[in-house]
N, CA, C and O atoms as a Maestro MAE file, in Angstrom:
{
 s_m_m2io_version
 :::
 2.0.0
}

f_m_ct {
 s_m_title
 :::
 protein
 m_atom[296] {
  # First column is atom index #
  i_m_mmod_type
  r_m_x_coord
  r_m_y_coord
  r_m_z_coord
  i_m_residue_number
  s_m_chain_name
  s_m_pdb_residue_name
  s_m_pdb_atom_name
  i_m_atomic_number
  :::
  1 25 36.502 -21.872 -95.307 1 A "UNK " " N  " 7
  2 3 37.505 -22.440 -96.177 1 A "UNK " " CA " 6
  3 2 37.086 -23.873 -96.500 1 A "UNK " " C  " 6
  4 15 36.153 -24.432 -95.924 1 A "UNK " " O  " 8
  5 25 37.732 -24.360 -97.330 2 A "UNK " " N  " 7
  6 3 36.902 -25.242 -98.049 2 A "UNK " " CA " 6
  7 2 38.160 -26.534 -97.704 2 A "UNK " " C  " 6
  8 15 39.387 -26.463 -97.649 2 A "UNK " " O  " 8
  9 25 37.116 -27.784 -97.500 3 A "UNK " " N  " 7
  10 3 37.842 -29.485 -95.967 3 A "UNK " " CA " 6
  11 2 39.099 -29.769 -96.925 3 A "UNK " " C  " 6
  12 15 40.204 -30.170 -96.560 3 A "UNK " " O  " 8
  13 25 38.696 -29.482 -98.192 4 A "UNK " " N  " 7
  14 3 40.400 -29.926 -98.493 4 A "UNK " " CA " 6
  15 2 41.424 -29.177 -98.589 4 A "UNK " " C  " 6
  16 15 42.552 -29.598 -98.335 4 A "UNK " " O  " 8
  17 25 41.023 -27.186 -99.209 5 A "UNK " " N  " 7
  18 3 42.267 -26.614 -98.294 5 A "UNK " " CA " 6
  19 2 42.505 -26.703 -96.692 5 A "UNK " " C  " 6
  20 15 43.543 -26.321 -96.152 5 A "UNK " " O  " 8
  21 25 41.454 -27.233 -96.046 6 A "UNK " " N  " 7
  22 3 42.635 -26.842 -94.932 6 A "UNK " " CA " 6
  23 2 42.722 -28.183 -94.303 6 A "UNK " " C  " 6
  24 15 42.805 -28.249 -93.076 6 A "UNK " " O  " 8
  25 25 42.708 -29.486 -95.184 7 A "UNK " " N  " 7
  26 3 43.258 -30.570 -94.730 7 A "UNK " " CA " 6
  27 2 44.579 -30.377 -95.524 7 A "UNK " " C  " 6
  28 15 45.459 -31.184 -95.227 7 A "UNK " " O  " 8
  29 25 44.951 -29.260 -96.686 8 A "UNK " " N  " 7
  30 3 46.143 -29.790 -97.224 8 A "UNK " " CA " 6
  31 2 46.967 -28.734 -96.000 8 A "UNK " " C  " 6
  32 15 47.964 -29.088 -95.371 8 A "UNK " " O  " 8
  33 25 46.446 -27.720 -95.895 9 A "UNK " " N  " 7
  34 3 47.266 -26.956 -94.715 9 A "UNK " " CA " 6
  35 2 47.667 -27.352 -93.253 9 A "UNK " " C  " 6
  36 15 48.622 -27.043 -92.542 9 A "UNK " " O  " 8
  37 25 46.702 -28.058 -93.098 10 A "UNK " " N  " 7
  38 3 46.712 -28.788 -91.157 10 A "UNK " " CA " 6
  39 2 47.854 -30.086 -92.084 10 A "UNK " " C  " 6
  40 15 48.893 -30.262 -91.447 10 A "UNK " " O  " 8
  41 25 47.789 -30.783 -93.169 11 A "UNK " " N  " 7
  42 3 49.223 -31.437 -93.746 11 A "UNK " " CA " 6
  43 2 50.469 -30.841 -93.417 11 A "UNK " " C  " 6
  44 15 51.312 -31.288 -92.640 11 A "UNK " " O  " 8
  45 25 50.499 -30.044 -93.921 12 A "UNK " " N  " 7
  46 3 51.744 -29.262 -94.414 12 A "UNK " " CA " 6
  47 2 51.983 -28.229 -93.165 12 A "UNK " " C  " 6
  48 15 53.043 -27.607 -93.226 12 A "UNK " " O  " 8
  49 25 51.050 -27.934 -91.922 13 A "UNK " " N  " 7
  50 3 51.359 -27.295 -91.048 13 A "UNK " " CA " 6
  51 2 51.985 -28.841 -89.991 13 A "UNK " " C  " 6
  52 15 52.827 -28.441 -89.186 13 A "UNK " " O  " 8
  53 25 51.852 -29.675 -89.926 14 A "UNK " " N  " 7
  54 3 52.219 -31.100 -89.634 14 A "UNK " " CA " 6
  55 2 53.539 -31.402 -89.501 14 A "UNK " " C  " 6
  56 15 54.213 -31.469 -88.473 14 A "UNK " " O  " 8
  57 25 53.943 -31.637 -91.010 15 A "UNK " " N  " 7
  58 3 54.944 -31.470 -91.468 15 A "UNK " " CA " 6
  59 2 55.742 -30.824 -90.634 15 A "UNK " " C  " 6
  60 15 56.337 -31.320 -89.676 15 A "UNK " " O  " 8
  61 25 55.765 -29.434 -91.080 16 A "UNK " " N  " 7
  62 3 56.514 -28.556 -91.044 16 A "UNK " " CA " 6
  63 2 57.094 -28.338 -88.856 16 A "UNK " " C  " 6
  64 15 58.136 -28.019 -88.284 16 A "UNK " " O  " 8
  65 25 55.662 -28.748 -88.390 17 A "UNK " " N  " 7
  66 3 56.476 -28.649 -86.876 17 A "UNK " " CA " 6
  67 2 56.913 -30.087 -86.889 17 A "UNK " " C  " 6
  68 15 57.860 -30.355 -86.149 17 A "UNK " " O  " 8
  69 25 56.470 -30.908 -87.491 18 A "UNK " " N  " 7
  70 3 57.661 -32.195 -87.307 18 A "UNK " " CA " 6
  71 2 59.226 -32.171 -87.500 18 A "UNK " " C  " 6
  72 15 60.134 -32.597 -86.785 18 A "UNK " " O  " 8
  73 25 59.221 -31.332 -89.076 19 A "UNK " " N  " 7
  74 3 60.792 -31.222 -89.684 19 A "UNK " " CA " 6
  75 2 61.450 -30.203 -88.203 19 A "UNK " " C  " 6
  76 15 62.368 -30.480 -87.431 19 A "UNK " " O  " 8
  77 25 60.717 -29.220 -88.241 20 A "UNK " " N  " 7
  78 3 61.318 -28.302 -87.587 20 A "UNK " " CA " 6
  79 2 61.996 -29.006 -85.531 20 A "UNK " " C  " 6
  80 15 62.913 -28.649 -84.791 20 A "UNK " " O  " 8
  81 25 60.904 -30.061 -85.429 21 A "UNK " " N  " 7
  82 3 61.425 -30.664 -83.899 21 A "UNK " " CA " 6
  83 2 62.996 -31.439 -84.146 21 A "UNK " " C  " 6
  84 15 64.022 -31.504 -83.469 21 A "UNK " " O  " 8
  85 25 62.487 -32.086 -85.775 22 A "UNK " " N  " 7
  86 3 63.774 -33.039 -85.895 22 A "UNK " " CA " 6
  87 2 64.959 -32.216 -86.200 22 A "UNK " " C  " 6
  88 15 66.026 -32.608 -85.727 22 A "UNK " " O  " 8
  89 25 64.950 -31.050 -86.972 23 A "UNK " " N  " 7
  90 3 66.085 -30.427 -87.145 23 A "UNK " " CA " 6
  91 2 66.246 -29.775 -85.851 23 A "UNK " " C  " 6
  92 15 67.380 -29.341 -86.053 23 A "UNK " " O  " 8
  93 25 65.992 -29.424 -84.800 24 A "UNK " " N  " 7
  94 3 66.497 -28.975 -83.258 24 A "UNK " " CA " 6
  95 2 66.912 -30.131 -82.863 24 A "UNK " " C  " 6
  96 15 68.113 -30.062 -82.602 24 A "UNK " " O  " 8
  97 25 66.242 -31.747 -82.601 25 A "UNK " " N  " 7
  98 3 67.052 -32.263 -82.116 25 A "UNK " " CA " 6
  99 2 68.725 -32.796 -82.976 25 A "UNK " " C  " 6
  100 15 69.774 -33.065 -82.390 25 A "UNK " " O  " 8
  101 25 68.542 -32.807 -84.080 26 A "UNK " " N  " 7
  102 3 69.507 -33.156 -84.842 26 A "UNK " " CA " 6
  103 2 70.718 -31.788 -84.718 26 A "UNK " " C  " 6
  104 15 71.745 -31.969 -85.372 26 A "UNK " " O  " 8
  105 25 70.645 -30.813 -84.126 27 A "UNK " " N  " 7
  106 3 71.068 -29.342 -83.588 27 A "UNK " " CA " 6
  107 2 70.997 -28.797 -85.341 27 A "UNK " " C  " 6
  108 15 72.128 -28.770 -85.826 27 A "UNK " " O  " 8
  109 25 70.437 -28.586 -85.837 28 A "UNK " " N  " 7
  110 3 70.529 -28.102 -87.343 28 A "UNK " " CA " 6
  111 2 69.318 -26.871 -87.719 28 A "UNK " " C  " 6
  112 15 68.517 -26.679 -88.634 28 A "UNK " " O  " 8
  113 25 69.713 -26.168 -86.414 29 A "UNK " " N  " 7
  114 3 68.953 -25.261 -85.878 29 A "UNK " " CA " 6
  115 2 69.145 -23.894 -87.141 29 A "UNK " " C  " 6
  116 15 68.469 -22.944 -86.747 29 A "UNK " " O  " 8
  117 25 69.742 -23.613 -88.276 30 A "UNK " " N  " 7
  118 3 69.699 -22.527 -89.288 30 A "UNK " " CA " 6
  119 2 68.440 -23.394 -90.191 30 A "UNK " " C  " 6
  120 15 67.572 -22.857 -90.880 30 A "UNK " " O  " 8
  121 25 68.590 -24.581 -90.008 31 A "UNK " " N  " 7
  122 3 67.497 -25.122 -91.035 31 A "UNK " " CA " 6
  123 2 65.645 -25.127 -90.343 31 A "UNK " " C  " 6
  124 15 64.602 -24.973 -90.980 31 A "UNK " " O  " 8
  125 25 65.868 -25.394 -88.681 32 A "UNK " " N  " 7
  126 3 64.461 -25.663 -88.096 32 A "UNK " " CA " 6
  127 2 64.166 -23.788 -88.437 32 A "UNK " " C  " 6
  128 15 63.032 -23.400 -88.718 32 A "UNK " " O  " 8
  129 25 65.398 -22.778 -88.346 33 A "UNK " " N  " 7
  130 3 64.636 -21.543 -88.504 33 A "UNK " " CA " 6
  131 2 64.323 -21.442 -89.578 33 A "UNK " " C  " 6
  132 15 63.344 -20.695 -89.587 33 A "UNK " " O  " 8
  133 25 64.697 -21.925 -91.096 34 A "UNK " " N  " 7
  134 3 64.671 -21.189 -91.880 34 A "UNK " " CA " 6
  135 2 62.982 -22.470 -92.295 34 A "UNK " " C  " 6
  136 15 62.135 -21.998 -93.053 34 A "UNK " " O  " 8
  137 25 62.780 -23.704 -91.810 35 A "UNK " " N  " 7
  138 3 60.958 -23.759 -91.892 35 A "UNK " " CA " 6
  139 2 60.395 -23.751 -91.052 35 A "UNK " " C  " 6
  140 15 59.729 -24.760 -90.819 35 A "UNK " " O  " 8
  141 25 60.343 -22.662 -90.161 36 A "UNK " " N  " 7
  142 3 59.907 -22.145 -89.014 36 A "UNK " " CA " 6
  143 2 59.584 -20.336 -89.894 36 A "UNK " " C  " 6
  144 15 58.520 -19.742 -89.724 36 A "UNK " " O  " 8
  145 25 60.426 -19.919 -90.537 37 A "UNK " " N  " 7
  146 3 59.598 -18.654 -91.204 37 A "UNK " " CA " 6
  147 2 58.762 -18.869 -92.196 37 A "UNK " " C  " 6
  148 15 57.800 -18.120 -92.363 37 A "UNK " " O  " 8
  149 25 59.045 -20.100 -93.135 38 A "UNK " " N  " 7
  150 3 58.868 -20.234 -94.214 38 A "UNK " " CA " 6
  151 2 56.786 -20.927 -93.605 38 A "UNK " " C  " 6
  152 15 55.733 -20.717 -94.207 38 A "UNK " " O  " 8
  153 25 56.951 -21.507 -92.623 39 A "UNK " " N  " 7
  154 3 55.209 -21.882 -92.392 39 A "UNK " " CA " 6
  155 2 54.736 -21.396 -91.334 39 A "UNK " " C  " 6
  156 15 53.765 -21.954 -90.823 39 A "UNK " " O  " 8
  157 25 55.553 -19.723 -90.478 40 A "UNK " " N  " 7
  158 3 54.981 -19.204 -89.577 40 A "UNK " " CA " 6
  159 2 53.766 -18.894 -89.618 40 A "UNK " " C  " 6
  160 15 53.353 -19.012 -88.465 40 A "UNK " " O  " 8
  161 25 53.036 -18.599 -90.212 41 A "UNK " " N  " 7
  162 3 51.743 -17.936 -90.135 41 A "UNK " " CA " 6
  163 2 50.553 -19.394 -90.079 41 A "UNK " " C  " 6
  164 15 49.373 -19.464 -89.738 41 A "UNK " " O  " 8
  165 25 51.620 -20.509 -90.633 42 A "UNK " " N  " 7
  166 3 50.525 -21.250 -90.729 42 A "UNK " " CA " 6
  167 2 50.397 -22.400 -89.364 42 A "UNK " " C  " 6
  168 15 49.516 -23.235 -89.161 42 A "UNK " " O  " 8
  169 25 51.602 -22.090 -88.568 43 A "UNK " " N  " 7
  170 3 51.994 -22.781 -87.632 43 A "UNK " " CA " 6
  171 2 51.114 -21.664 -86.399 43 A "UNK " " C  " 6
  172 15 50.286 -22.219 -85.677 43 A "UNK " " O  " 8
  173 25 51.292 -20.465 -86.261 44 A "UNK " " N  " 7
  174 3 50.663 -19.980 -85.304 44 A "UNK " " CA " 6
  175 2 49.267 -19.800 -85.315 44 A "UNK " " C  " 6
  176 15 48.808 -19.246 -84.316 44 A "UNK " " O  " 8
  177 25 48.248 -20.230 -86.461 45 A "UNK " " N  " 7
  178 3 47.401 -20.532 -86.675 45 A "UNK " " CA " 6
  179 2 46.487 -21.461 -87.100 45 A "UNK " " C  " 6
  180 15 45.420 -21.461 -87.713 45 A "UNK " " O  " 8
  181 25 47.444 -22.486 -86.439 46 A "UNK " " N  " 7
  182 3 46.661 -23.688 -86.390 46 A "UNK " " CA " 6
  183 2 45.354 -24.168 -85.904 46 A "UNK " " C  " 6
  184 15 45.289 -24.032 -84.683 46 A "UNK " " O  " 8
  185 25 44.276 -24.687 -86.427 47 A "UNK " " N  " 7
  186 3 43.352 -25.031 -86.287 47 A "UNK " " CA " 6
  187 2 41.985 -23.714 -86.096 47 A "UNK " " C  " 6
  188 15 40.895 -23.826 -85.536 47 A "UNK " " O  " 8
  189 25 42.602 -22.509 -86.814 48 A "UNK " " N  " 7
  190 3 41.453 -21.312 -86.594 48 A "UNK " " CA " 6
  191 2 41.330 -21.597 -88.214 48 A "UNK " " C  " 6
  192 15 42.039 -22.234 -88.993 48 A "UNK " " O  " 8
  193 25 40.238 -20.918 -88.355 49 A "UNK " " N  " 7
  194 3 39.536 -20.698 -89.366 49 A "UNK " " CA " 6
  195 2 40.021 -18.955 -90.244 49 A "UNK " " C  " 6
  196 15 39.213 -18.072 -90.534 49 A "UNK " " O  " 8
  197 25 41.153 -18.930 -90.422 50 A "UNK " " N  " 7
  198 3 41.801 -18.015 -91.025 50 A "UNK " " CA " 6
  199 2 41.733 -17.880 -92.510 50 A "UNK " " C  " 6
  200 15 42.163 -18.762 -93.254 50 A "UNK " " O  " 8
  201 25 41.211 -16.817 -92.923 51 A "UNK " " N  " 7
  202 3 40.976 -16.570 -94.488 51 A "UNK " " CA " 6
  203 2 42.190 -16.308 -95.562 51 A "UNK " " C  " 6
  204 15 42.367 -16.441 -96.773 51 A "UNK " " O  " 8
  205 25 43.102 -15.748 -94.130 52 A "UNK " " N  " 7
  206 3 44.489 -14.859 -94.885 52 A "UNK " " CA " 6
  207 2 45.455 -16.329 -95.271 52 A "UNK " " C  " 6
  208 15 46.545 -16.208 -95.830 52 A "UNK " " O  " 8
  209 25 44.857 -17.782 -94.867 53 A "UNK " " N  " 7
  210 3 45.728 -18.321 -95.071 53 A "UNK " " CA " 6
  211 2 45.564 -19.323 -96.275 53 A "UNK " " C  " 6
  212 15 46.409 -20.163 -96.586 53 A "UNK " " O  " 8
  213 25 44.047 -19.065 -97.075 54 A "UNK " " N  " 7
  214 3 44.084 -19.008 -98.236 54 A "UNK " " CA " 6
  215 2 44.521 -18.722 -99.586 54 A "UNK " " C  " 6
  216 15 44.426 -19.333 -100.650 54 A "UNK " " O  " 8
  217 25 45.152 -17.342 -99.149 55 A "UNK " " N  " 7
  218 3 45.862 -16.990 -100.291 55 A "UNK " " CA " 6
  219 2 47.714 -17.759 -100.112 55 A "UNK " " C  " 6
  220 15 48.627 -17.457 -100.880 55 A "UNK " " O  " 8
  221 25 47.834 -18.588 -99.122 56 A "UNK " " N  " 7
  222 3 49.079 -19.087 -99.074 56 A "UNK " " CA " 6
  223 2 48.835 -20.408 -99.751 56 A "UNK " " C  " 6
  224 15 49.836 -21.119 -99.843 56 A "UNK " " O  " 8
  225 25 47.750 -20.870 -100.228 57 A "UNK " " N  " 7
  226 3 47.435 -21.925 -100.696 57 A "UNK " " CA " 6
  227 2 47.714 -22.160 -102.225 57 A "UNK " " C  " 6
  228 15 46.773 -21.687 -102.863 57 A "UNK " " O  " 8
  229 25 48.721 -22.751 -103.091 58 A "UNK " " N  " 7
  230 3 48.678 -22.581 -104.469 58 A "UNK " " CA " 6
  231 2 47.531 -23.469 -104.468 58 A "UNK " " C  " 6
  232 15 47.311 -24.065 -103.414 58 A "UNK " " O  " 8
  233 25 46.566 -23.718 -105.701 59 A "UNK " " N  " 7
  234 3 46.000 -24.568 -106.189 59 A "UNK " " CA " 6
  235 2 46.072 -24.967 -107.509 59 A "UNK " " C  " 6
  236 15 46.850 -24.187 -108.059 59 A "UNK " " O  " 8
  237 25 45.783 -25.540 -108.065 60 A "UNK " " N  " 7
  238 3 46.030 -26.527 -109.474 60 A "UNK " " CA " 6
  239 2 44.966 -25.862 -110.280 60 A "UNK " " C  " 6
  240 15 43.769 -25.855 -109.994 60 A "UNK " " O  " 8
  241 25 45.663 -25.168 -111.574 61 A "UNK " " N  " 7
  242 3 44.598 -24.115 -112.338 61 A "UNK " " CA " 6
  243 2 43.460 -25.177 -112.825 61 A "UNK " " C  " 6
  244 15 43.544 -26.393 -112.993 61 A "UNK " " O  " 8
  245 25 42.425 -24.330 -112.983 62 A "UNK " " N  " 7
  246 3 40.873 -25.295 -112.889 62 A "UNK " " CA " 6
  247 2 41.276 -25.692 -114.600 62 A "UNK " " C  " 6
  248 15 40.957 -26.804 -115.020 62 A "UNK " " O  " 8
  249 25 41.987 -24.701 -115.512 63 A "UNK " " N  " 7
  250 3 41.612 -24.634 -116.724 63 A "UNK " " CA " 6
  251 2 42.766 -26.303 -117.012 63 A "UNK " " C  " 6
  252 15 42.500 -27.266 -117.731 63 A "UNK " " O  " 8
  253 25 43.346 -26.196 -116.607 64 A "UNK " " N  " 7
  254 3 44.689 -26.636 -116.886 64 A "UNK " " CA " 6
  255 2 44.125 -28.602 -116.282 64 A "UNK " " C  " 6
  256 15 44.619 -29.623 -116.759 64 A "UNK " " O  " 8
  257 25 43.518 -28.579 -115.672 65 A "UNK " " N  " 7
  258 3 43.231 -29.961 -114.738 65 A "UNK " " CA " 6
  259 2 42.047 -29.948 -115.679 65 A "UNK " " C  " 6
  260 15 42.268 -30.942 -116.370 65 A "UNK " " O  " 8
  261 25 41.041 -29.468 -116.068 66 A "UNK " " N  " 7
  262 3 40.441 -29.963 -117.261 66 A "UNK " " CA " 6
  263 2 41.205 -30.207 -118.067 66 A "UNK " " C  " 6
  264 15 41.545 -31.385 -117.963 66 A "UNK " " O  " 8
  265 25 41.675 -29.720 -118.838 67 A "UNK " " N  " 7
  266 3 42.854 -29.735 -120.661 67 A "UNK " " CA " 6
  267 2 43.560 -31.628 -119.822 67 A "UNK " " C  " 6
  268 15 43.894 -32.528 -120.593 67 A "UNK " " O  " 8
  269 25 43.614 -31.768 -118.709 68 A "UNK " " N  " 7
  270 3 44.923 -32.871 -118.428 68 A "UNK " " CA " 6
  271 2 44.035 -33.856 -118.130 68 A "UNK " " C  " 6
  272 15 44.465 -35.008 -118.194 68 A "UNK " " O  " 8
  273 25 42.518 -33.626 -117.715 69 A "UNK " " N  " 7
  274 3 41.575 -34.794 -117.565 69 A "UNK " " CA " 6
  275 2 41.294 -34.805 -118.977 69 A "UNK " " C  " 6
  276 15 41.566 -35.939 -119.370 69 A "UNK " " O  " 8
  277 25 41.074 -34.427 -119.487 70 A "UNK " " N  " 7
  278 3 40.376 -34.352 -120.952 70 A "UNK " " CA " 6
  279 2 41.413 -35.748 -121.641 70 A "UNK " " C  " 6
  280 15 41.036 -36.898 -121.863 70 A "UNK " " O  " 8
  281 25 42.588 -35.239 -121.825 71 A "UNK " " N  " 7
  282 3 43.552 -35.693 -122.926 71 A "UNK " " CA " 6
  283 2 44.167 -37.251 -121.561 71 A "UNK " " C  " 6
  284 15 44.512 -38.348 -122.002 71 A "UNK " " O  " 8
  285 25 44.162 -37.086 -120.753 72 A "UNK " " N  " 7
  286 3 44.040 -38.868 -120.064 72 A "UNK " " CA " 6
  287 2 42.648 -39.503 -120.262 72 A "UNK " " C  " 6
  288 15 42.739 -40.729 -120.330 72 A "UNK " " O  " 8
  289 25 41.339 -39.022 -120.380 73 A "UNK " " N  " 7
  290 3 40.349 -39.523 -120.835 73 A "UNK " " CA " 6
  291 2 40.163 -39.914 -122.340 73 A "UNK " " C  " 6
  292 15 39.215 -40.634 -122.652 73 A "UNK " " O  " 8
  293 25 41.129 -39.415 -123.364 74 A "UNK " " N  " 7
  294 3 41.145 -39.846 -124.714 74 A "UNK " " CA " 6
  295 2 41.906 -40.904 -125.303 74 A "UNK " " C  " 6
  296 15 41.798 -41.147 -126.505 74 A "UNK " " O  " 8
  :::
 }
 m_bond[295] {
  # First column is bond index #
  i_m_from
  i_m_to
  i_m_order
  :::
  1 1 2 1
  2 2 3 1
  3 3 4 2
  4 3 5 1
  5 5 6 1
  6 6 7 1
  7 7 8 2
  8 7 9 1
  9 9 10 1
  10 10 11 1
  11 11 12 2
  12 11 13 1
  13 13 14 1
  14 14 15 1
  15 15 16 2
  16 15 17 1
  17 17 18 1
  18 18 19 1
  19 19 20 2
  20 19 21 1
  21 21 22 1
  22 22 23 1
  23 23 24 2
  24 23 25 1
  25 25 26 1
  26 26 27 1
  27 27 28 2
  28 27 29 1
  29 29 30 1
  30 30 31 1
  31 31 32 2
  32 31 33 1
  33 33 34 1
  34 34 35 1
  35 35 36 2
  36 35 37 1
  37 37 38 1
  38 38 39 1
  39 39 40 2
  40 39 41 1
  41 41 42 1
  42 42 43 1
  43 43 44 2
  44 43 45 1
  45 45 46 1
  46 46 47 1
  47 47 48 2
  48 47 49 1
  49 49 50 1
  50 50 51 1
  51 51 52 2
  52 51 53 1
  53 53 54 1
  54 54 55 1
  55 55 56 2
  56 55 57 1
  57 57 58 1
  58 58 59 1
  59 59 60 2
  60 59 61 1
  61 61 62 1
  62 62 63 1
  63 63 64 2
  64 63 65 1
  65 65 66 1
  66 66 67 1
  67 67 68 2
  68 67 69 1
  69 69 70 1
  70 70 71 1
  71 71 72 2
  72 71 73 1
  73 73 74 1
  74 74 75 1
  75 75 76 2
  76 75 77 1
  77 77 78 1
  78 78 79 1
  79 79 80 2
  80 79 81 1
  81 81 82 1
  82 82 83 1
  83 83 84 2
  84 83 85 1
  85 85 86 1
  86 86 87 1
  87 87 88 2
  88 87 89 1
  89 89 90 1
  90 90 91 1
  91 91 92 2
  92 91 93 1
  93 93 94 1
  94 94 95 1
  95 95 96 2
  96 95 97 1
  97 97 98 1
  98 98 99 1
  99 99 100 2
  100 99 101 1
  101 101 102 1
  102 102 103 1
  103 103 104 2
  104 103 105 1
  105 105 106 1
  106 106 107 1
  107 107 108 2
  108 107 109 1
  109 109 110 1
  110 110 111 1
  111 111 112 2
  112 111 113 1
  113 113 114 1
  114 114 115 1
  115 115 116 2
  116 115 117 1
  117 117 118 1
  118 118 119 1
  119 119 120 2
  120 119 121 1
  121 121 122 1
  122 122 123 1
  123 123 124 2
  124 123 125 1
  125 125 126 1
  126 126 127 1
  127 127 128 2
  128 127 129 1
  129 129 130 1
  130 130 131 1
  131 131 132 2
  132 131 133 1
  133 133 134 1
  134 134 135 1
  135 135 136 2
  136 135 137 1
  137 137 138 1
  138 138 139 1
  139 139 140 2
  140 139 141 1
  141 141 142 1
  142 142 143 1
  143 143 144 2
  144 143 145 1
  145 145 146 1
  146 146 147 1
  147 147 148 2
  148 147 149 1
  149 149 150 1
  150 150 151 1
  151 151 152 2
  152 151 153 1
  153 153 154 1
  154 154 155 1
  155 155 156 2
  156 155 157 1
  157 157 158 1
  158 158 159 1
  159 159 160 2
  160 159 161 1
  161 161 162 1
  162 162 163 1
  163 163 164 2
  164 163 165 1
  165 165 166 1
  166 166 167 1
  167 167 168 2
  168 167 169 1
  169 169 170 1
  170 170 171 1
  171 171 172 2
  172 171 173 1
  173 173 174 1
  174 174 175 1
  175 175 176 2
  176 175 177 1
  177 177 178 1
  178 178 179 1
  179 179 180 2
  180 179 181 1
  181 181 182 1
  182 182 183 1
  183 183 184 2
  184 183 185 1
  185 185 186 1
  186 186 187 1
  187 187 188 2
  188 187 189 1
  189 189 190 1
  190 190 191 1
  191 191 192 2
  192 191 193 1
  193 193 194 1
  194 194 195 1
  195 195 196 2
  196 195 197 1
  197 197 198 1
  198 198 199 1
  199 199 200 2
  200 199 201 1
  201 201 202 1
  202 202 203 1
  203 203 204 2
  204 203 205 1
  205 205 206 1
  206 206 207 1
  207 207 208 2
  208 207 209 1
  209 209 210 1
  210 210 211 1
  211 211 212 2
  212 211 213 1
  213 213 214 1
  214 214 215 1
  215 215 216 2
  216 215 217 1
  217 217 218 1
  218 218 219 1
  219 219 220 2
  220 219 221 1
  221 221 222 1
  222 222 223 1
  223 223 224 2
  224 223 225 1
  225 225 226 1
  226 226 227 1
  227 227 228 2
  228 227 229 1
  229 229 230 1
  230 230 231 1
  231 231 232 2
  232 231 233 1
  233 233 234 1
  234 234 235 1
  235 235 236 2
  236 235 237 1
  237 237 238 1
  238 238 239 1
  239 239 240 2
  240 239 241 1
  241 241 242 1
  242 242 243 1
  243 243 244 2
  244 243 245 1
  245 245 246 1
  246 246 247 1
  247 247 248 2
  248 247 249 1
  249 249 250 1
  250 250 251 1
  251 251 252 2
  252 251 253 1
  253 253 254 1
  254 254 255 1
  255 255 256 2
  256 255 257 1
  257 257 258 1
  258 258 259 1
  259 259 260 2
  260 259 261 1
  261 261 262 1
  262 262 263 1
  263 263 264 2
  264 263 265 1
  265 265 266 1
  266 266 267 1
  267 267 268 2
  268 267 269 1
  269 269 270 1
  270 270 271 1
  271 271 272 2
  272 271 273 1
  273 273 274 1
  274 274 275 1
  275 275 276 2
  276 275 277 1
  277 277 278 1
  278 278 279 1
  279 279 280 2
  280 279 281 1
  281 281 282 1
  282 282 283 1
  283 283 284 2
  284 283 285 1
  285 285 286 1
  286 286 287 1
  287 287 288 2
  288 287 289 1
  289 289 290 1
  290 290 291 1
  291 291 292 2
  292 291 293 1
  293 293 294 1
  294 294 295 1
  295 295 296 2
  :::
 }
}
């Protein structure tokens, strides 16, 4: 997998057990579950080299980030 998907994922897997500690201690425990499903796969697979967690990755269409560099470069 390629250092910046899975620096944006080890981000956002970060995140997500941070929100999820603060909403248990804050007792707001329907919310730590509900981003506790929402980044399970990416939370129990932290730091492996998992392929399946590529396709959880949106990325920024290639066509579309040209057309938007193009027309800020003009």
């Amino acid at each position: 997998m390629e250092n910046f998907i899975r620096k944006r994922i080890d981000i956002a897997t970060c995140w997500a057990t941070n929100r999820i500690s603060a909403m248990d201690t804050l007792e707001r425990y329907e919310d730590s579950y509900a981003i506790a499903e929402e980044f399970r796969e990416w939370i129990l697979h932290i730091g492996e080299k998992n392929e399946n967690l590529k396709d959880s990755v949106l990325n920024f269409p290639k066509e579309l980030k040209k057309l938007l560099d193009q027309k800020v470069n003009d």
